[in-house]
N, C-alpha and C positions, 0 to 999 in steps of 0.2 A: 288578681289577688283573691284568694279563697281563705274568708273567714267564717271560723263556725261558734257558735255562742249555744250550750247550754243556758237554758232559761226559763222560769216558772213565772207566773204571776206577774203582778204589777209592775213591781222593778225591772223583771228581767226585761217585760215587753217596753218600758220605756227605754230601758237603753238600747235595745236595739235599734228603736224608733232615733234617738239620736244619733247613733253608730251610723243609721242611713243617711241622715241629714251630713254629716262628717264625711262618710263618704262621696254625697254626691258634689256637694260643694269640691271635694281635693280632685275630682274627672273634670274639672274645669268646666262643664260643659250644664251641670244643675241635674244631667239624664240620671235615674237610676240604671244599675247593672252597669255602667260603663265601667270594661276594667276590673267589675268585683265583681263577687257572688258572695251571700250571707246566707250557711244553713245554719238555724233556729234548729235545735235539739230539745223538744217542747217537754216539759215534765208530764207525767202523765199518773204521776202518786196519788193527785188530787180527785182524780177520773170515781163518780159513783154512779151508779141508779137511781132516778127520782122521777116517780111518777111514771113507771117504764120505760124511762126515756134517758139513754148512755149520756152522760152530761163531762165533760172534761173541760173543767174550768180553766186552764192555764193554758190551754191551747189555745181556748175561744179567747181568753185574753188577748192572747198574740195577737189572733184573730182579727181583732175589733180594734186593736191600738196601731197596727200597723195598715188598716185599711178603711183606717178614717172614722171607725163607727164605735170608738169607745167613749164609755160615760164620763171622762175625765176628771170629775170631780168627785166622783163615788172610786173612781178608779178601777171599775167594773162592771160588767153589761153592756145595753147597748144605750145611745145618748137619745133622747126622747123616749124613755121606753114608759111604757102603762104595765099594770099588773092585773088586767080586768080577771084573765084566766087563776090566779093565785089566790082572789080575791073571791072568784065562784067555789074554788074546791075548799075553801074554809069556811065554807057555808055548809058543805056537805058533811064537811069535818071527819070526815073519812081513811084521806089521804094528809102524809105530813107534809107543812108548808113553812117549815122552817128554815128550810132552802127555799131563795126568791129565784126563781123563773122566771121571768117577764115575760110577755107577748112576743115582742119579737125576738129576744133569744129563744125560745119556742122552736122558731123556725129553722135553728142550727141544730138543736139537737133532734128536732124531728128527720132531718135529712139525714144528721151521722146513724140515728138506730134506724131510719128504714134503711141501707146501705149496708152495714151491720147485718141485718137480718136478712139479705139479698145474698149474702155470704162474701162480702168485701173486707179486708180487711182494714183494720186502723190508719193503717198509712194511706190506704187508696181513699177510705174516707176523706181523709182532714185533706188529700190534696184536693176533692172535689169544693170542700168550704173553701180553701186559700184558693182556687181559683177567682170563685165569687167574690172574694174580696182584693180578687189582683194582685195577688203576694209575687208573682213569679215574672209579674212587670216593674213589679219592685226591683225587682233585684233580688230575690230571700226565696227560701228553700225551706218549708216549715214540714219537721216532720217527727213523731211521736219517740220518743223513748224505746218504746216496744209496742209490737203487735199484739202484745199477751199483757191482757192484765194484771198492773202491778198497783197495788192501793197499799197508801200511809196508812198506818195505822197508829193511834198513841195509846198507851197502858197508865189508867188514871182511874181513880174512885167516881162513878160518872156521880151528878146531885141527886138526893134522895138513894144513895144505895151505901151498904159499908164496905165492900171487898173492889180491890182492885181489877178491869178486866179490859181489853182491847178495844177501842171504838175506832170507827172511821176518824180521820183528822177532822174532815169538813163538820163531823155532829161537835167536836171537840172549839173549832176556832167557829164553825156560823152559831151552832145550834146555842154552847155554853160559853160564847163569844172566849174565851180561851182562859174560863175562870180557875176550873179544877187543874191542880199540881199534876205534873205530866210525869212520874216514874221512867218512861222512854219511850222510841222511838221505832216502829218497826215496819219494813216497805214488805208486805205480805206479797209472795208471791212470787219476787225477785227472783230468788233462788234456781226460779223455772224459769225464768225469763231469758230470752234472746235480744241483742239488740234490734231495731227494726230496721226493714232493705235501707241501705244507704250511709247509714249512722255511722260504722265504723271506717268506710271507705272516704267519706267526709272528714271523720280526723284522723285520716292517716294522709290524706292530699292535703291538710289545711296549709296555708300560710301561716294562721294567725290564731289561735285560740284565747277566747278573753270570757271569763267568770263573771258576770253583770253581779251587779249587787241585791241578788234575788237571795232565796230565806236558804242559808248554808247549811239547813235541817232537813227540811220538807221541801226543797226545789232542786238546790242542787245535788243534795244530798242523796234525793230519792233517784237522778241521772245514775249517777255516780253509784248506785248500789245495783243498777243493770249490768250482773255480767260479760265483764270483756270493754265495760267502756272508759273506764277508770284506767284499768289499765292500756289503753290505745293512748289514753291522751297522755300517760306518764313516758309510754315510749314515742309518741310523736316527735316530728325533728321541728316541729312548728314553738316558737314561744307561746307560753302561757302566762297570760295576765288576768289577775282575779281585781276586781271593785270590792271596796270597802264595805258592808249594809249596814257598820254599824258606824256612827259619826257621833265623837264626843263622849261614848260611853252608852251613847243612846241607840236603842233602832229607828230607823227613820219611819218605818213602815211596815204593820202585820206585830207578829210575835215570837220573832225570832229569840229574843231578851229570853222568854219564859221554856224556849227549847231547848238551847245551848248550855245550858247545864244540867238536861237530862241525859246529855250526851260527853259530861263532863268537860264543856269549852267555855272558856272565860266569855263575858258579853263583853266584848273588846274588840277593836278592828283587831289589834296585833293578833289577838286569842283567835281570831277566825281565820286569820291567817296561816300562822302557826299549826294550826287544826288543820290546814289543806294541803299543809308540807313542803318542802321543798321536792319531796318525791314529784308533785303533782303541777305545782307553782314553781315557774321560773321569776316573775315579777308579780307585784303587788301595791296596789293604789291605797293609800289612805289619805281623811280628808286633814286639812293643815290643822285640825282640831286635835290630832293626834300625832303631831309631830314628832312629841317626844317619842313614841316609841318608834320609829324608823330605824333606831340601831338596831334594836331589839328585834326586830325580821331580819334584818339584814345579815344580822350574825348568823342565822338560823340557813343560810346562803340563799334564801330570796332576795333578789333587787325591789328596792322597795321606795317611793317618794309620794309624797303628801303634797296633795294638790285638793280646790274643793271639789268636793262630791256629792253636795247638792244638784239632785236633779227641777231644778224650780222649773225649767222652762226646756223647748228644745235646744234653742242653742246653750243651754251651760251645758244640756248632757250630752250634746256635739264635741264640745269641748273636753269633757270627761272622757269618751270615746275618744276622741284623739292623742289624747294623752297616754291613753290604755297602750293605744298601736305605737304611740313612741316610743314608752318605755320593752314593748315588745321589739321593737327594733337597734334599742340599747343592747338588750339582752342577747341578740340574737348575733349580733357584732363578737 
C-alpha cells in the first residue's frame, strides 16, 4: 500500500505520526514499512533565511515529530532544546532574533545550508536530515515540494507603516504573532517552480491520498500552487481524503481562522472543504461537532462522515487515520 500525504506544520506531522501508528498496528506485526510506504510531500512555503542559515520549518517539523525529537508541547523544535546562541546574538543586537533558533536546531540547518552551498539540492538535502532521524526505517519518504524556492508571502499593513505591502508569512504569524488583517495570500515564486524528483511519480502510483488537517492556506495550499501537482492528484485513480482543521467552527491550531477569508473560504469544516472541491476531494472527514453539515458536502458530490478529529493523543489520531483510509476505501468501491 502506497500512501502519500501532503503536509505542512504541526498538524500535518501529527497525523502522519498517527497514520504510522495506524499503520503498523493493521501489519499485524507492530514493524514499520511492512506492506506500506508513506511519502510526506513536505510544504516548503514557510522555507526563509535567518542568520544565513536556509531554515525550513515544516520539513524540520516532519523532522523532529516523526523521529522522536519534537518539542510536543510547543509543538515545535527540538524537546530539551536551550537558546544560549539566540540569546548571545541579541546581545549584539545586530542580527534579527525574532525567529527562535535553538541550539540544536542549529545543527539542522547548519547541515541543510552547508549542502546547499556544496551544490546539493533540496531534496538530496532533507534526505541526508531524514536519514539522521530514520525516516526511511520508518516506513516514510519525506520529500520537499520543490527544489526551487517557493515562499508564502501575505499582503498586509505590516505595525507602524500605513500602506499595504508583501512580507514573509513567518515575520507575519512569528514576528506580529498573526495580529495585522491579511488582504491575501501569495506563494512567490511558484509560478517557476517544478515539482521535486519524485513528487509526481508518487501520486500518480499512490493507493491512497489523504489531506491531514494541516492550514488549508499556507500548507496545503502552498503544495497545491506547485505547478503540475494539483493537478496529478485531481487525475490520480487513488482516493482522496481530506481531515477537517477546523472543529466546531473553531481552528484547532495556528491561524488558519484569520486566512480563510483572505481567500474568500468560510472558517468552517464544510467551507474548507467545499474550497478543495470535489474536483480534488473524493471523501472528507469532519468532526461529529459538525455533523450537521455532512449533507452539505455531500451534495457538493464529496463522501463525507463525522467522526472525532481531535488529535489529543497518538492513538485517537491512529484512529482518525484509519478512518481517513476507510472512508477512502468506501469511495473507492
Amino acid at each position: 500500500m502506497r500512501i502519500v500525504v501532503p503536509a505542512g506544520g504541526t498538524g500535518g506531522a501529527r497525523f502522519v505520526r498517527g497514520l504510522l501508528a495506524a499503520l503498523a498496528d493493521s501489519s499485524g506485526t507492530g514493524a514499520p514499512g511492512e506492506g506500506w510506504t508513506v511519502t510526506v510531500i513536505g510544504n516548503t512555503g514557510d522555507d526563509l533565511t535567518m542568520w544565513g542559515l536556509r531554515v525550513c520549518p515544516d520539513i524540520d517539523t516532519v523532522l523532529y515529530t516523526l523521529g522522536g525529537g519534537i518539542d510536543d508541547e510547543r509543538g515545535w523544535g527540538r524537546v530539551g532544546e536551550t537558546f544560549t546562541v539566540k540569546d548571545e546574538l541579541a546581545e549584539y543586537d545586530s542580527l534579527p532574533t525574532w525567529f527562535g533558533l535553538g541550539d540544536r536546531d542549529l545543527a539542522t540547518h547548519l547541515t541543510r545550508t552547508a549542502l546547499l552551498a556544496d551544490g546539493a539540492t533540496l531534496s538530496e538535502a532533507t534526505a541526508v536530515l531524514a536519514a539522521r532521524w530514520e525516516l526511511p526505517g520508518r516506513g516514510v519518504r519525506l520529500l520537499p515540494m520543490s527544489d526551487q524556492p517557493v515562499e508564502t508571502h501575505v499582503r498586509l499593513v505590516p505595525p507602524g507603516e500605513d500602506a499595504p505591502r508583501l512580507v514573509h508569512f513567518q515575520e507575519y504569524w512569528v514576528r506580529w504573532r498573526a495580529e495585522p488583517a491579511v488582504e491575501a495570500v501569495v506563494s512567490v515564486g511558484a509560478e517557476d517552480a517544478v515539482p521535486a524528483p519524485g513528487v509526481l511519480e508518487a501520486i500518480t502510483e499512490a493507493d491512497f491520498i489523504l489531506l491531514p488537517p494541516s492550514n488549508p492556506v499556507v500548507s496545503i495550499g502552498s503544495v497545491l500552487a506547485v505547478p503540475g501537482i494539483r493537478t496529478a492528484i485531481e487525475e490520480s485513480l487513488a482516493p482522496v481524503v481530506g481531515v477537517s482543521p477546523i472543529v466546531g467552527g473553531q481552528v484547532v491550531r495556528g491561524m488558519a481562522d484569520k486566512l480563510l477569508p483572505a481567500i474568500g473560504v468560510d472558517v468552517s469544516a464544510a467551507g474548507v472543504g467545499l474550497a478543495y472541491g470535489p474536483g480534488l476531494l473524493d471523501g472528507w472527514l469532519m468532526d461529529t461537532s459538525d455533523a450537521a453539515d455532512v449533507d452539505r458536502v455531500a451534495a457538493a458530490g464529496i463522501a463525507c462522515r463525522a467522526v472525532p478529529l481531535m488529535m489529543t493523543d497518538v492513538p485517537a489520531t491512529a484512529e482518525i487515520a484509519r478512518q481517513a483510509l476507510a472512508l477512502g476505501e468506501l469511495v473507492e468501491q
